[in-house]
Jmol script that loads the backbone (N, CA, C; Angstrom):
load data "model"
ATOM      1  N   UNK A   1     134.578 103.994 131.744  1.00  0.00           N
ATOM      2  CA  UNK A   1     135.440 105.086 131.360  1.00  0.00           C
ATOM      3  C   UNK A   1     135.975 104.876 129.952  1.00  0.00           C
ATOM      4  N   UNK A   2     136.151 103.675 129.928  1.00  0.00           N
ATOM      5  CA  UNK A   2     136.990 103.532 128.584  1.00  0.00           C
ATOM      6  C   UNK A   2     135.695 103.632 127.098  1.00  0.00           C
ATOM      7  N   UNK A   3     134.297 102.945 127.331  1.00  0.00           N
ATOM      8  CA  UNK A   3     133.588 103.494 126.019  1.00  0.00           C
ATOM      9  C   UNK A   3     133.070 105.202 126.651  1.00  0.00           C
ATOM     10  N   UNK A   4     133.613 105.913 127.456  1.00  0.00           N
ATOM     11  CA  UNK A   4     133.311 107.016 127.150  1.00  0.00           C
ATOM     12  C   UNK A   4     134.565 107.937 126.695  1.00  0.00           C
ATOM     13  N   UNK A   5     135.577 107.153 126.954  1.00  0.00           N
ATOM     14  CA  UNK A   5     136.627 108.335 126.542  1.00  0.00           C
ATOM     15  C   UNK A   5     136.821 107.766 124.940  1.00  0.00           C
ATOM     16  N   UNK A   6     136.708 106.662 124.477  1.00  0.00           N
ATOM     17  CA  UNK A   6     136.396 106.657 123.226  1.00  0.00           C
ATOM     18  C   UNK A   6     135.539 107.336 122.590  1.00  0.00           C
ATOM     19  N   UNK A   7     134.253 107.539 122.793  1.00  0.00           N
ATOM     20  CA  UNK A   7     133.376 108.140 122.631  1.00  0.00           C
ATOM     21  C   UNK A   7     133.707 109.768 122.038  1.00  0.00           C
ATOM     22  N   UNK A   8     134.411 109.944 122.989  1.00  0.00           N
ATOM     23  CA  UNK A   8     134.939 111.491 122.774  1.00  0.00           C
ATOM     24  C   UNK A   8     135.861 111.592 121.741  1.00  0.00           C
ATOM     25  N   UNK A   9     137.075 110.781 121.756  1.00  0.00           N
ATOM     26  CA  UNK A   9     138.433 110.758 121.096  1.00  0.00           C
ATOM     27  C   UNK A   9     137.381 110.730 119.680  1.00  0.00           C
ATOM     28  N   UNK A  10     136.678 109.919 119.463  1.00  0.00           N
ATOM     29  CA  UNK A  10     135.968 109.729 118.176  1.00  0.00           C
ATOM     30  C   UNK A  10     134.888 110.800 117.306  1.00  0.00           C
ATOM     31  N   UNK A  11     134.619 111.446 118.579  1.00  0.00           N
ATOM     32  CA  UNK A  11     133.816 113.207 118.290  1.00  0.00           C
ATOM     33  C   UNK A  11     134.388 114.025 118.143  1.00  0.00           C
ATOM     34  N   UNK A  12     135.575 114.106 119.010  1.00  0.00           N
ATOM     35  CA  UNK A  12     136.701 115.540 118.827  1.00  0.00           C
ATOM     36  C   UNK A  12     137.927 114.837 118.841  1.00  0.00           C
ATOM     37  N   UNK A  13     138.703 114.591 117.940  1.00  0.00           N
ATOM     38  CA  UNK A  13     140.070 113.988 118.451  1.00  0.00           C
ATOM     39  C   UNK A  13     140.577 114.790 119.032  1.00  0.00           C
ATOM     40  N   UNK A  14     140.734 116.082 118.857  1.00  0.00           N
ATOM     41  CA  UNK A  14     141.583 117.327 119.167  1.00  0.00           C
ATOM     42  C   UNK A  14     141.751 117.353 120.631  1.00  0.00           C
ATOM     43  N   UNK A  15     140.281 116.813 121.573  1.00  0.00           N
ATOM     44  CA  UNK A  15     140.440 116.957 123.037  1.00  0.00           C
ATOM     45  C   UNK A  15     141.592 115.792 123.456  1.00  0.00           C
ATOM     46  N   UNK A  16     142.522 114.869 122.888  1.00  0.00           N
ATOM     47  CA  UNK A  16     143.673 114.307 123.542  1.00  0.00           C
ATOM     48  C   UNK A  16     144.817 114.457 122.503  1.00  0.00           C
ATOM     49  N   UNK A  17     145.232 115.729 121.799  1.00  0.00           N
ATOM     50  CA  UNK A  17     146.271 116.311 120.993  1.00  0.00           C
ATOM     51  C   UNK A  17     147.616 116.365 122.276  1.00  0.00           C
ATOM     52  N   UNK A  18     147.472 116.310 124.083  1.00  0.00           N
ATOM     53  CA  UNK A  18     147.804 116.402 124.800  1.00  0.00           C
ATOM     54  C   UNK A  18     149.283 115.020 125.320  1.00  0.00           C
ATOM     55  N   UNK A  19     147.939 114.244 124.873  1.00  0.00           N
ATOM     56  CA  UNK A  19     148.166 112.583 125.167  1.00  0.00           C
ATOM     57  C   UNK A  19     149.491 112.042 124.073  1.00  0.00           C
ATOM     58  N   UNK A  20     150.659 112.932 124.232  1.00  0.00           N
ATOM     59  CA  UNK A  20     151.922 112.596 123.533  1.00  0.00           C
ATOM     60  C   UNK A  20     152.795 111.219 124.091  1.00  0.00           C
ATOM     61  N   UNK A  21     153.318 110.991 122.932  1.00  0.00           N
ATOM     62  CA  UNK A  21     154.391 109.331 123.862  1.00  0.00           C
ATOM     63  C   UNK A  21     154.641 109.238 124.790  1.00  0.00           C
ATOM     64  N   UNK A  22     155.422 110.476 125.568  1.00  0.00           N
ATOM     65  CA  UNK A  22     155.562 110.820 126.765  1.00  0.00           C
ATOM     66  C   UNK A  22     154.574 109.994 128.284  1.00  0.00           C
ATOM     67  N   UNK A  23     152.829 110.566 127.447  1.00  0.00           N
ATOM     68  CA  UNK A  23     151.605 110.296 128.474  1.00  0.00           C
ATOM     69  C   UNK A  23     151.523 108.617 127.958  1.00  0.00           C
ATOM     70  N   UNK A  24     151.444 108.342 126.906  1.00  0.00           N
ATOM     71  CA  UNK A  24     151.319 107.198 126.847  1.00  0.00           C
ATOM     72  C   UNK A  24     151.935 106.160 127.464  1.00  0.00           C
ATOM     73  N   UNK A  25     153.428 106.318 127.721  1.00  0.00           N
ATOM     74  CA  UNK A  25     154.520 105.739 128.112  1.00  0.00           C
ATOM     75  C   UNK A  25     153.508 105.530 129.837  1.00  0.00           C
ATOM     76  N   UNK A  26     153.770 106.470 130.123  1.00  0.00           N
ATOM     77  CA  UNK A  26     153.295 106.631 131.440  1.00  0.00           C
ATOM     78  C   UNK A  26     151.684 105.975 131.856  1.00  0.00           C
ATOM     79  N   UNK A  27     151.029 106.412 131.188  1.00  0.00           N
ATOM     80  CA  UNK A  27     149.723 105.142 131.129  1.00  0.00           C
ATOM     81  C   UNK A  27     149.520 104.446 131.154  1.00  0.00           C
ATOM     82  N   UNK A  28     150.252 103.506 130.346  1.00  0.00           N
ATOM     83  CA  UNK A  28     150.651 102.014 130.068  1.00  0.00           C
ATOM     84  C   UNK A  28     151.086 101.105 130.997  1.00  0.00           C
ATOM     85  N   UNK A  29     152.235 102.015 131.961  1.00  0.00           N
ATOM     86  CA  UNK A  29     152.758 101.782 132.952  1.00  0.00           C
ATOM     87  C   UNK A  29     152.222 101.494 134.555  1.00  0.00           C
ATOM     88  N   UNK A  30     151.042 102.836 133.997  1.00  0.00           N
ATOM     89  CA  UNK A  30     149.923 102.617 134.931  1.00  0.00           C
ATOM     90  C   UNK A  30     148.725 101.940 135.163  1.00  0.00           C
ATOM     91  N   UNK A  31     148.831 101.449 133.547  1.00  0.00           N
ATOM     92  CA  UNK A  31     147.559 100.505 133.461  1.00  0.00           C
ATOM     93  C   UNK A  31     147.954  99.260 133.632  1.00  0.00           C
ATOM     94  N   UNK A  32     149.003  99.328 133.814  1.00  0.00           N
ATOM     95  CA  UNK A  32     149.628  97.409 133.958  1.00  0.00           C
ATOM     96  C   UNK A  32     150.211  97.884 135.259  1.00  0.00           C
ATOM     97  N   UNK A  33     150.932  98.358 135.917  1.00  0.00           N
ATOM     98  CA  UNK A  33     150.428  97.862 137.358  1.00  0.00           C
ATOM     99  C   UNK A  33     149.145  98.126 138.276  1.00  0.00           C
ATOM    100  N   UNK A  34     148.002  98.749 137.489  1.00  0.00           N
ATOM    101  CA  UNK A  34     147.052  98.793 138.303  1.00  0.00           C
ATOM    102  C   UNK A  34     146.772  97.002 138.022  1.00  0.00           C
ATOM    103  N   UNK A  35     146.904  96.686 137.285  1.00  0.00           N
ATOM    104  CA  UNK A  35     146.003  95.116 136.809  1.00  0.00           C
ATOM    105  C   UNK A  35     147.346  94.095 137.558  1.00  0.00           C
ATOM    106  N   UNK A  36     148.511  94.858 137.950  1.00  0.00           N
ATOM    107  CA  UNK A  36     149.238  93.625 138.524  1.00  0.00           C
ATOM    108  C   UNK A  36     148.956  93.585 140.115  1.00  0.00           C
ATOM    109  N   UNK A  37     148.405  95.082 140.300  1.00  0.00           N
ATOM    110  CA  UNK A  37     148.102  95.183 141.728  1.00  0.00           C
ATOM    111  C   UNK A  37     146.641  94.417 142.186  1.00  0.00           C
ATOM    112  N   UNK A  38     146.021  93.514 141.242  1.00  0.00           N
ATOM    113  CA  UNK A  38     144.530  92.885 142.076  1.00  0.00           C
ATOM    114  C   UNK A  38     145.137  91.112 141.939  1.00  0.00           C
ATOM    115  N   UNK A  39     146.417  91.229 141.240  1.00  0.00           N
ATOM    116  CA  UNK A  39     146.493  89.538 141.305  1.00  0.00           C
ATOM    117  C   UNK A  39     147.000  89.189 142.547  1.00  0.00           C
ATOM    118  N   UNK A  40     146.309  87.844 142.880  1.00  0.00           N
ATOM    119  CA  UNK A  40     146.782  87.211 144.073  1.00  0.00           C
ATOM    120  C   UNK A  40     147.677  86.186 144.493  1.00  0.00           C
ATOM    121  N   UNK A  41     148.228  85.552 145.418  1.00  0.00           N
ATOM    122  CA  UNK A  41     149.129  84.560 145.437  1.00  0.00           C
ATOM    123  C   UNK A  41     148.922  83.451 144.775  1.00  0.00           C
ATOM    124  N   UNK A  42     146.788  83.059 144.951  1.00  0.00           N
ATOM    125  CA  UNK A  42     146.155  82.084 144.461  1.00  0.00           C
ATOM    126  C   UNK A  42     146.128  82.109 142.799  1.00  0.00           C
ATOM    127  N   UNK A  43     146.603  83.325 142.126  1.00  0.00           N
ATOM    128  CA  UNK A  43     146.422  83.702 140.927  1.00  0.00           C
ATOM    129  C   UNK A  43     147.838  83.121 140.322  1.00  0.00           C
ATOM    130  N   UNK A  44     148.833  83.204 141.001  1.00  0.00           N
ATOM    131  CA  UNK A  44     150.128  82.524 140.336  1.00  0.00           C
ATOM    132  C   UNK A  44     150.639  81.139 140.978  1.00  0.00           C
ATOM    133  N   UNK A  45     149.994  80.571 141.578  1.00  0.00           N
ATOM    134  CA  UNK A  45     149.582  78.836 142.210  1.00  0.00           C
ATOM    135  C   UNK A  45     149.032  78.664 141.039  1.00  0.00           C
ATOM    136  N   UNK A  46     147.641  79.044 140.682  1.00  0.00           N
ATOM    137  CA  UNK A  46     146.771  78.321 139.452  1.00  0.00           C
ATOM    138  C   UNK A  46     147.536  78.856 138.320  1.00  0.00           C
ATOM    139  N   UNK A  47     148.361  79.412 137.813  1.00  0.00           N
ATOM    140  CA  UNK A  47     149.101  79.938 136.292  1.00  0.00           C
ATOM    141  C   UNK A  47     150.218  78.315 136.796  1.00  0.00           C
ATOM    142  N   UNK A  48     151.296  77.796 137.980  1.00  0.00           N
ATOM    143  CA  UNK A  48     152.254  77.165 138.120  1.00  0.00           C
ATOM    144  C   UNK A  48     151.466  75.940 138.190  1.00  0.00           C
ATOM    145  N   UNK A  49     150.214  75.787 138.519  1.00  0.00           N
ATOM    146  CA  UNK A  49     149.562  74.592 138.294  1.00  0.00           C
ATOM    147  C   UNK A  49     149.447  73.811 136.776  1.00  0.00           C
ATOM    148  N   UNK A  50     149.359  74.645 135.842  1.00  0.00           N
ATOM    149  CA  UNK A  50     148.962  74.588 134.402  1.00  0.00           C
ATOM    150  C   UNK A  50     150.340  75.135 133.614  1.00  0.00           C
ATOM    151  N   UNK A  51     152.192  74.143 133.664  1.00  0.00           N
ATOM    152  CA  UNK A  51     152.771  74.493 132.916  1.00  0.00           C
ATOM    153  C   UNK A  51     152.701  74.206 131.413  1.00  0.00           C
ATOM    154  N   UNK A  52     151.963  73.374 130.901  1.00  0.00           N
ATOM    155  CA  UNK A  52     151.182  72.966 129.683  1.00  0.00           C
ATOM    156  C   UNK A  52     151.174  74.568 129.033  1.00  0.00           C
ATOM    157  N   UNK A  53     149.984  74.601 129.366  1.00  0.00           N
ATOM    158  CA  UNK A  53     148.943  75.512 129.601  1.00  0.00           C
ATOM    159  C   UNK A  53     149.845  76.904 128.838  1.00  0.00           C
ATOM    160  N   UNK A  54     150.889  77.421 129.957  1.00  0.00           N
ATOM    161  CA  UNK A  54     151.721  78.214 129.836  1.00  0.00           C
ATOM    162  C   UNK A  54     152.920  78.281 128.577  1.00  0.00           C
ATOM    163  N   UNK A  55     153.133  77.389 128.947  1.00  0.00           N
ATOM    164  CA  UNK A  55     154.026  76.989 127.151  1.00  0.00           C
ATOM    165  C   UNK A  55     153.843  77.245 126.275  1.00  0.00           C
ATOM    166  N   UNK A  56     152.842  76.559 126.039  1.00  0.00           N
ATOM    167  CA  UNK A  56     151.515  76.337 124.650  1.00  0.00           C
ATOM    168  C   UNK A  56     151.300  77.921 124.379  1.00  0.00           C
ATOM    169  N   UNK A  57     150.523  78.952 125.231  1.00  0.00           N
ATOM    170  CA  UNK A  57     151.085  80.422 125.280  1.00  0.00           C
ATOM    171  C   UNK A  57     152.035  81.040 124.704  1.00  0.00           C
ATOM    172  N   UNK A  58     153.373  80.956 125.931  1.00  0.00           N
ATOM    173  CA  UNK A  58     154.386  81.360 125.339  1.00  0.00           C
ATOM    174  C   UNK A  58     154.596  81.353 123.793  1.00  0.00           C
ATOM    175  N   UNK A  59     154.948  79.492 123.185  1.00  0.00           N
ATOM    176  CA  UNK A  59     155.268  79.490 122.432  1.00  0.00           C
ATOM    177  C   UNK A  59     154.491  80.132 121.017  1.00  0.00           C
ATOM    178  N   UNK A  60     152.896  80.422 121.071  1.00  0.00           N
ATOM    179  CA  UNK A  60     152.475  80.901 120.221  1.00  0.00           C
ATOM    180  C   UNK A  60     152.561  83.067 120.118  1.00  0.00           C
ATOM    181  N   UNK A  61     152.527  83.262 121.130  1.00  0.00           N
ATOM    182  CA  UNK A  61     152.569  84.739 121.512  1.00  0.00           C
ATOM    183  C   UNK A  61     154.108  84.762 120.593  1.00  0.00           C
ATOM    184  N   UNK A  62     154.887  84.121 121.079  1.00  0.00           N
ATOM    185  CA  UNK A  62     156.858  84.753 120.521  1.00  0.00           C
ATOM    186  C   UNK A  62     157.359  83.420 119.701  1.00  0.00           C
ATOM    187  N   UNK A  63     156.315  82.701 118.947  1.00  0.00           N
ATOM    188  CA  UNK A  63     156.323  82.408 118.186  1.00  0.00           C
ATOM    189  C   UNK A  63     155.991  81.883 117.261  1.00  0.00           C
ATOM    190  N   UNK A  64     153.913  81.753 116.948  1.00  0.00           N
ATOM    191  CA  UNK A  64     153.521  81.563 115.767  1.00  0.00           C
ATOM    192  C   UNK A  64     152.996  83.354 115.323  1.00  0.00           C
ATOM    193  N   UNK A  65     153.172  84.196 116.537  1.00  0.00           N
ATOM    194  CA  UNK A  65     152.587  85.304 116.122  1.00  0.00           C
ATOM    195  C   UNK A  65     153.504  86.287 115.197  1.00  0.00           C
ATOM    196  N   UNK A  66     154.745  86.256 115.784  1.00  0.00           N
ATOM    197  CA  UNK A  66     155.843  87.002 114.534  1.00  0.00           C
ATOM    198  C   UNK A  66     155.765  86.073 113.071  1.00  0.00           C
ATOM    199  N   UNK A  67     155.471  84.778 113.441  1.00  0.00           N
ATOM    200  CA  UNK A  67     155.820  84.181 111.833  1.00  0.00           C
ATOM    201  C   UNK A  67     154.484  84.393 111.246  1.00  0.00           C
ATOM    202  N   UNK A  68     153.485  84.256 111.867  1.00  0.00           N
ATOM    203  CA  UNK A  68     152.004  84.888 110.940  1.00  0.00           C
ATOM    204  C   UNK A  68     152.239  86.044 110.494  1.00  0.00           C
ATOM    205  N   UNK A  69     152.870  87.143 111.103  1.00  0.00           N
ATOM    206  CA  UNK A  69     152.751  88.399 111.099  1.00  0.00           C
ATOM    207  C   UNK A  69     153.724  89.042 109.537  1.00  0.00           C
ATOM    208  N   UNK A  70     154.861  87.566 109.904  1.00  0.00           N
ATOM    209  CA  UNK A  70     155.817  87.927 108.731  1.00  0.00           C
ATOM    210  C   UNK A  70     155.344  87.268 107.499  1.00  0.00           C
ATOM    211  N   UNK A  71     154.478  86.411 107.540  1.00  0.00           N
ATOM    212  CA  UNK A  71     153.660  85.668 106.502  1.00  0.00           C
ATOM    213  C   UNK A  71     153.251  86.836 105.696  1.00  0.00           C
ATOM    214  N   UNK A  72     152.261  87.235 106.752  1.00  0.00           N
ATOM    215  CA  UNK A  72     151.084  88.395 106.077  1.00  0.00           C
ATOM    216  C   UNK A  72     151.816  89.473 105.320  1.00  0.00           C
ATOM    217  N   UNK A  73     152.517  90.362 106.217  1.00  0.00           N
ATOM    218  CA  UNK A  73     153.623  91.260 105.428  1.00  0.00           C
ATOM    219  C   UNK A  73     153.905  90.829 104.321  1.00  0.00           C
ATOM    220  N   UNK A  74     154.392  89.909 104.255  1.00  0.00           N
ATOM    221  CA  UNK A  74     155.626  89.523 102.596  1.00  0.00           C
ATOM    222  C   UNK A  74     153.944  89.083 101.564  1.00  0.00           C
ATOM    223  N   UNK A  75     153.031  88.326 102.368  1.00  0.00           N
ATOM    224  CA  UNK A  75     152.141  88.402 101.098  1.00  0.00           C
ATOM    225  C   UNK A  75     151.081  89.385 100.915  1.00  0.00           C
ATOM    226  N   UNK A  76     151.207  90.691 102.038  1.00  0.00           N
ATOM    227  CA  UNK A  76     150.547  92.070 101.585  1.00  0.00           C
ATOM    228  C   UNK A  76     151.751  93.054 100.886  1.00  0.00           C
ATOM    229  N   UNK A  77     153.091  92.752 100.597  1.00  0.00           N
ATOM    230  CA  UNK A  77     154.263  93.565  99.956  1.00  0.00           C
ATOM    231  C   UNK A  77     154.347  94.468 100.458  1.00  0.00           C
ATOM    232  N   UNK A  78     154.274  94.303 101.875  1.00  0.00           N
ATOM    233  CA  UNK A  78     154.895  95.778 103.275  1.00  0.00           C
ATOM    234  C   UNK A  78     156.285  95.864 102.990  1.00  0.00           C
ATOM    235  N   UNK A  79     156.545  97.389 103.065  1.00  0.00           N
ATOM    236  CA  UNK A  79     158.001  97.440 102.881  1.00  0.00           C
ATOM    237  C   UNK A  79     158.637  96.936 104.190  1.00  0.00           C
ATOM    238  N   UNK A  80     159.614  97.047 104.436  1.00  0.00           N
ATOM    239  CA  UNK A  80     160.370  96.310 105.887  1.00  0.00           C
ATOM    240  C   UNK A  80     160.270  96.654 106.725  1.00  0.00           C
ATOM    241  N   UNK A  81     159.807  98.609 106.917  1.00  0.00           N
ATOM    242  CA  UNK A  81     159.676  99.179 108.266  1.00  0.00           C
ATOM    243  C   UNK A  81     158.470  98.620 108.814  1.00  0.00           C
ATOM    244  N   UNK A  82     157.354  98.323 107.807  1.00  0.00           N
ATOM    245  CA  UNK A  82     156.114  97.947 108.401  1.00  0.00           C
ATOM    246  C   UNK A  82     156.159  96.443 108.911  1.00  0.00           C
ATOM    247  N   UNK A  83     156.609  96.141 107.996  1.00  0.00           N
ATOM    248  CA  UNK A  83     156.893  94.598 108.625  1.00  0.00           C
ATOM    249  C   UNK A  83     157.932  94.080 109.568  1.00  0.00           C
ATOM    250  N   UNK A  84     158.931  95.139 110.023  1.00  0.00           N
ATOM    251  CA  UNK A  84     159.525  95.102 110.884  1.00  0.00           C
ATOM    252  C   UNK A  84     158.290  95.450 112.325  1.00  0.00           C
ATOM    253  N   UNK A  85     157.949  96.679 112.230  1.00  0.00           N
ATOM    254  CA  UNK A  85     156.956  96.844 113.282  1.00  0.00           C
ATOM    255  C   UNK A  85     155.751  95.574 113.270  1.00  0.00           C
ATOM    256  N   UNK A  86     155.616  95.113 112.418  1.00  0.00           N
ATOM    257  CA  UNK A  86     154.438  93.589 112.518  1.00  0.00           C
ATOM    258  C   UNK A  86     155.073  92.700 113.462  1.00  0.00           C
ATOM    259  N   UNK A  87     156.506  91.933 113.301  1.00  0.00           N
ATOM    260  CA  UNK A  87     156.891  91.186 113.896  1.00  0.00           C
ATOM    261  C   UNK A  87     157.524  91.684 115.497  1.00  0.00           C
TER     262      UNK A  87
END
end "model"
wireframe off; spacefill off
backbone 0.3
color backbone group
């Protein structure tokens, strides 16, 4: 579904002029609990097995990724809104 609705968005954008924040909001919402609805008990045993693992994660997601992000900004000369939305 997804390389065909690209497919389209990329031939006619006009056919999802529909698809406002509103739908998005709501999509998003739906696309992350469809993906929370197939994990299993065995799926968060093996994530609590590997707190390493998890850290190491964390700490790069909320925090080498805002400081790369603010790197790049200040040495592409984004004004602040953009580089506010980077970090």
């Amino acid at each position: 579904w997804t390389v065909l609705f690209t497919a389209i968005a990329l031939k006619r954008p006009s056919t999802f002029d529909f698809f406002t924040t509103e739908y998005f909001t709501a999509a998003l919402a739906a696309l992350m609990l469809s993906m929370g609805i197939t994990l299993t008990p065995a799926d968060f045993v093996a994530v609590a097995s590997e707190p390493s693992s998890v850290l190491m994660q964390f700490s790069l997601c909320y925090g080498m990724m805002p400081a790369l992000a603010f790197v790049l900004g200040k040495a592409f000369g984004l004004d602040a809104g953009l580089l506010a939305g980077m970090v």
